[in-house]
C-alpha positions as CSV (number, residue, x, y, z in Angstrom):
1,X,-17.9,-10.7,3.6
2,X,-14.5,-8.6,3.1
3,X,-15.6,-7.5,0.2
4,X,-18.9,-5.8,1.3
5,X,-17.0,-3.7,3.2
6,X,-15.9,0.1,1.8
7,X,-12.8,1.3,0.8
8,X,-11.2,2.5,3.6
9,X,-9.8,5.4,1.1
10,X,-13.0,6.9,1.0
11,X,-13.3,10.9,2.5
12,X,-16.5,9.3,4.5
13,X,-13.6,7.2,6.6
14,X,-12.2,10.4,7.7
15,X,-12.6,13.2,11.1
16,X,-14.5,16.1,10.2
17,X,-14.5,19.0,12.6
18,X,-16.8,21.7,12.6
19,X,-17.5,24.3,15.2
20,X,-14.6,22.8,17.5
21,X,-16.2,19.4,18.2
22,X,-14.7,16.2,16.1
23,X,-17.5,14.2,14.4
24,X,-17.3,11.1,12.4
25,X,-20.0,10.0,9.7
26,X,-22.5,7.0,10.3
27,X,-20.6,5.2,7.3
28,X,-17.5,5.1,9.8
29,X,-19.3,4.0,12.1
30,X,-21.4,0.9,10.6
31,X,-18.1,0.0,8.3
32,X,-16.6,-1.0,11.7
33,X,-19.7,-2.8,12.9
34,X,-19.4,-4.9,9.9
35,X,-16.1,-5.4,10.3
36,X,-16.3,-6.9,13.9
37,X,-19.4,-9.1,12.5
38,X,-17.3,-10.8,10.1
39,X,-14.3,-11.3,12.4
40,X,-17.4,-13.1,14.4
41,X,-18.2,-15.2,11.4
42,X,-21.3,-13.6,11.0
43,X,-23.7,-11.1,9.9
44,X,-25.3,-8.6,11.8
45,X,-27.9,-7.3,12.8
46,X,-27.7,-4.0,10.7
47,X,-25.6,-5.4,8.0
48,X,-27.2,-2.8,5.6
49,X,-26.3,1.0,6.0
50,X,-30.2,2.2,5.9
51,X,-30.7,-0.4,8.9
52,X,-28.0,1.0,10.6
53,X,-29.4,5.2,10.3
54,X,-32.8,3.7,11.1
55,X,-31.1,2.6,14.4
56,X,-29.0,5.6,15.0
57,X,-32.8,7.7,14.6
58,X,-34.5,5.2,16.9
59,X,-32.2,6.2,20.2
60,X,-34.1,7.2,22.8
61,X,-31.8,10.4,23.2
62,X,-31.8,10.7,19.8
63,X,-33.6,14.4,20.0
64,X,-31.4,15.9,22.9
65,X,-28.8,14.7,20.4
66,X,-29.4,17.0,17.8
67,X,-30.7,19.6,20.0
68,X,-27.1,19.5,21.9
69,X,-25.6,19.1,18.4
70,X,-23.6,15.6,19.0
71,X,-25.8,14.5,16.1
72,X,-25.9,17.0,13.0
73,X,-28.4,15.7,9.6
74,X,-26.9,17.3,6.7
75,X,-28.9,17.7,3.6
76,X,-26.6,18.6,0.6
77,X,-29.0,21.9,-0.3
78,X,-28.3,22.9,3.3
79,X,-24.7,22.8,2.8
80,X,-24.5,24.0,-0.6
81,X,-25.8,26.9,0.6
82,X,-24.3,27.7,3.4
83,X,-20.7,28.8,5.0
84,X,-18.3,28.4,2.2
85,X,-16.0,26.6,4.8
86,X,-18.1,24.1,5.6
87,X,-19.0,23.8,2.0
88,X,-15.4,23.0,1.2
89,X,-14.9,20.8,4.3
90,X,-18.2,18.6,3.3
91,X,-18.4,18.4,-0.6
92,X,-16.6,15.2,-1.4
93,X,-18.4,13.6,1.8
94,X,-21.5,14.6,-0.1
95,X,-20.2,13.4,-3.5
96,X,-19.1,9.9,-2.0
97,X,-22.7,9.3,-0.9
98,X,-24.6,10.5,-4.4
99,X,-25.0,14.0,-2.5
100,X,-27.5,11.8,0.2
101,X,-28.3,13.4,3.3
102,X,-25.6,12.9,6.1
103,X,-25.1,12.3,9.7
104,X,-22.4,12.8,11.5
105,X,-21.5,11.7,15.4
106,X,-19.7,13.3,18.1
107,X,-18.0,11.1,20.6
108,X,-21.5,12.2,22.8
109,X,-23.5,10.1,20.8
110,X,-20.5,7.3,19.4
111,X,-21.0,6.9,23.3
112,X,-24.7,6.3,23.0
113,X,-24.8,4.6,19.9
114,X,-22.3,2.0,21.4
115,X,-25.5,1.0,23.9
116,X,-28.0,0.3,20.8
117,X,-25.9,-2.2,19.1
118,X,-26.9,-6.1,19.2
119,X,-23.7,-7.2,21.0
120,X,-21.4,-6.8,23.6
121,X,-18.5,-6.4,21.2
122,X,-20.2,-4.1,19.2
123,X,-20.1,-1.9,22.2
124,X,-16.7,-1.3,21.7
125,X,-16.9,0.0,18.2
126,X,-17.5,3.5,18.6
127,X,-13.7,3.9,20.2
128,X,-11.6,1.3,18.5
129,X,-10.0,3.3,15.7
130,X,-11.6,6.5,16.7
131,X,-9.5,9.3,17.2
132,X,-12.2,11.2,18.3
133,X,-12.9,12.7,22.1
134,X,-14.9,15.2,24.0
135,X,-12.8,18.8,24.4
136,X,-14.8,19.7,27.4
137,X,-17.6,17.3,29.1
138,X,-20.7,18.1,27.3
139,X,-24.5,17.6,29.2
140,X,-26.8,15.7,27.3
141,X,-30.2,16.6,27.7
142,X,-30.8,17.3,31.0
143,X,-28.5,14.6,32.0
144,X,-25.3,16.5,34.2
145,X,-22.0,15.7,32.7
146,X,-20.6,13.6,35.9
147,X,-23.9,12.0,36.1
148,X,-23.5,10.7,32.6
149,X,-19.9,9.9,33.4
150,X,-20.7,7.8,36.4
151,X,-23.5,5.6,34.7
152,X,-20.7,4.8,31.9
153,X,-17.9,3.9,34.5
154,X,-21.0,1.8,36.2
155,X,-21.8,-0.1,33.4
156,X,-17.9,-0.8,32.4
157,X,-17.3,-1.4,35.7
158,X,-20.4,-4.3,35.6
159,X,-19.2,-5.6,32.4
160,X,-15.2,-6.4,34.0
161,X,-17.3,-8.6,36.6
162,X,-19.3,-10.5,34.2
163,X,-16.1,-11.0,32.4
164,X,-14.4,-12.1,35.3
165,X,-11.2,-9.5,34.6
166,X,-9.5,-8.4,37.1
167,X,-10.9,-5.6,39.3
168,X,-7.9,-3.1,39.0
169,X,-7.7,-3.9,35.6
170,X,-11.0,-2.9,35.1
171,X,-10.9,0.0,37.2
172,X,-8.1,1.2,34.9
173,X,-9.3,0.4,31.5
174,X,-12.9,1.8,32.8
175,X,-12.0,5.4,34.1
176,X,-9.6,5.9,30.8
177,X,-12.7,4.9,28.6
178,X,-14.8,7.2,30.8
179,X,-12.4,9.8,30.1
180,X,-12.0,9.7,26.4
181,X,-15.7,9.3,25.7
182,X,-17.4,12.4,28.1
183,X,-14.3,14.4,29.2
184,X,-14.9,13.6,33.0
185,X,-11.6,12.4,34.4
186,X,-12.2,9.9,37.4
187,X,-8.3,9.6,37.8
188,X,-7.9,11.3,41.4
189,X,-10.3,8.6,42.9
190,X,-8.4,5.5,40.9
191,X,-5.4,5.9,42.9
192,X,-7.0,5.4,46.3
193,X,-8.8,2.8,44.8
194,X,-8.3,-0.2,47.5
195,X,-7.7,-2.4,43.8
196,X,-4.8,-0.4,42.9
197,X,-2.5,-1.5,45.9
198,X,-0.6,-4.5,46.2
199,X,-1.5,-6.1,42.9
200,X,0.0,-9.8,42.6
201,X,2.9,-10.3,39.9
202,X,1.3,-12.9,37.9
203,X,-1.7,-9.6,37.1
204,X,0.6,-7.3,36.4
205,X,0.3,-5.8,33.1
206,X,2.1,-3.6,30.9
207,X,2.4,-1.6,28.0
208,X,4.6,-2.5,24.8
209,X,7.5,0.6,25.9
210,X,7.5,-0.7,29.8
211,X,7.8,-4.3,28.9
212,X,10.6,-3.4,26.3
213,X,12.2,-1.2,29.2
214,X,11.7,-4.2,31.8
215,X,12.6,-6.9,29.5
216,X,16.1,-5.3,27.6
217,X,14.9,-4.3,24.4
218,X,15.6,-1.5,22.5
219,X,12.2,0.0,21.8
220,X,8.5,-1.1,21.6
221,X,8.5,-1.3,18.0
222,X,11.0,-4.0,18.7
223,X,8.8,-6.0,21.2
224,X,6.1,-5.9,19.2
225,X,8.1,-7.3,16.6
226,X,9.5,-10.5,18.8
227,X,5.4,-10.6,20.1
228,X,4.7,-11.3,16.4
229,X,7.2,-13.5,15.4
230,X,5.9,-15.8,18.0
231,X,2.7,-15.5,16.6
232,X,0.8,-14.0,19.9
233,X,-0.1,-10.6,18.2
234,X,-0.6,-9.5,14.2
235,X,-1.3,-6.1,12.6
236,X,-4.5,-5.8,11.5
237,X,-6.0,-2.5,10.0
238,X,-3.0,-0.5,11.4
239,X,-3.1,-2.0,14.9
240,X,-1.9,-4.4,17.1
241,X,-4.6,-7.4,17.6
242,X,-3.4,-10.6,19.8
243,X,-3.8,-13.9,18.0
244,X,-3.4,-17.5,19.3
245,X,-1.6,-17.9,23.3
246,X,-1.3,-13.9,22.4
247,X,-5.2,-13.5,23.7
248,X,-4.6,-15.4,26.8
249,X,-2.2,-13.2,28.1
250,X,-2.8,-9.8,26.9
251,X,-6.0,-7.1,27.6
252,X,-6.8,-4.0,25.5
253,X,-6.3,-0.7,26.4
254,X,-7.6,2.7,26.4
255,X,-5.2,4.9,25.9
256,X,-5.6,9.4,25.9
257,X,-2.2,11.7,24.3
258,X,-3.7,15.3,23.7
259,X,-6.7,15.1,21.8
260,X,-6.5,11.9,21.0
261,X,-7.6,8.4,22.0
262,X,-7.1,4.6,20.8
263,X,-6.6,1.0,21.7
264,X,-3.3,-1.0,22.2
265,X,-2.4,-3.8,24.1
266,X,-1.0,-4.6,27.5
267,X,0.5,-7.7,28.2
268,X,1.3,-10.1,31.2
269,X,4.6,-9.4,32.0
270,X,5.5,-13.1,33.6
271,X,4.0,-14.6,30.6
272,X,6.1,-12.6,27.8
273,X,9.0,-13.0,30.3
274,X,8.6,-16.8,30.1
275,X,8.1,-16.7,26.0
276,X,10.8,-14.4,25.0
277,X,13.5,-16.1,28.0
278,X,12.5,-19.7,26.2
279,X,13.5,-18.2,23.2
280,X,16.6,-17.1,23.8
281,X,17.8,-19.9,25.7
């Protein structure tokens, strides 16, 4: 299945910004749903790229989309003739496809593309290695940017209870997804949250830098390094991913530093305390 995938080399793989918004190219985006489908054992729904741009098209905001410009369909004798900066920005995206039309996503519709996809953890997709955010919140449609904002944080607030995860850990995770995906921050209300107070030591959960702080080593790289070594976490496509007891004990997480956004982990303090004291000992 590996094998099916593209090179990871290729310009389509790559941010493109025009016009001040940051947009990534359908190929990005169904490389990484094949991707997850494989780690799955399986093959997807939209295992084929035409499937997936058929699927992309069919979104019921799909219009409002490209009105609002979070979608743009680029034919190559549009571009050829137009701005010679975006000619010079798009040319090898256009070569890598055989000079095929192309569509490109804003984090706007990643976000909405994310709730047309035929599993849960394909939901995640459109934010795993995406450095991609929204600058200012953007309105889609007639839809009010908070408005949109609050039916995200409902429905990842929904998904922590079907999950069973925590409820400040979801709280957390949910308002930093929010964040990076519309550009409405939801962080003034998290810290009255009732959730946020007194949570129990055995929950507590922290990143790589605070655990190495905590714990007496000399840098996260370093912890990450002991994590590995006891097999709980491995790198896989230039990020952390927790393997074996790793998964038991360990959560992803959103994470926002200027204008970018990502995943890493956080782990259970008690329970790398435990692993790391044994190993010493």
């Amino acid at each position: 299945m590996a094998s099916l995938l593209p090179a990871t080399q290729s310009p389509l793989f790559f941010a493109v910004d025009i016009d001040g918004r940051t947009y990534f190219t359908s190929q990005y985006f169904h490389r990484w749903y094949c991707e997850q489908k494989a780690l799955e054992g399986h093959e997807g729904k939209y295992r084929r790229h035409d499937n997936f741009r058929a699927k992309i098209r069919s979104m019921e905001l799909y219009g409002r989309l490209i009105t609002g410009k979070h979608i743009l369909v680029l034919t190559w004798d549009e571009v050829k003739n137009g701005p010679t900066e975006i000619l010079s920005r798009l040319r090898t995206l256009f070569k890598s496809t055989g000079y095929y039309d192309l569509i490109l996503l804003d984090a706007t519709a990643q976000l909405e593309l994310t709730h047309h996809l035929d599993d849960e953890l394909s939901k995640e997709i459109a934010y795993r290695h995406s450095n991609a955010t929204a600058q200012q919140p953007h309105a889609v449609g007639d839809i009010l940017p908070t408005e949109y904002a609050t039916r995200e944080l409902n429905a990842f607030l929904r998904a922590g209870q079907l999950l069973k995860t925590p409820e400040h850990i979801a709280q957390q995770e949910a308002v930093k997804y929010v964040e990076a995906s519309t550009g409405v921050s939801f962080r003034h209300l998290l810290l009255s949250a009732p959730a946020q107070d007194a949570i129990p030591d055995h929950d507590i959960m922290l990143e790589p830098t605070e655990l190495a702080h905590r714990l007496g080593y000399a840098s996260a790289i370093a912890l990450n390094k002991a994590l590995a070594a006891h097999g709980w976490q491995q790198r896989h496509m230039g990020s952390w991913e927790a393997r074996g007891e790793g998964t038991k004990h360990s959560t992803r997480h959103a994470w926002i530093n200027g204008g970018k956004t990502g995943y890493n982990l956080k782990w259970n303090y008690q329970a790398v305390e435990m692993l790391l004291a044994g190993a010493s000992a």
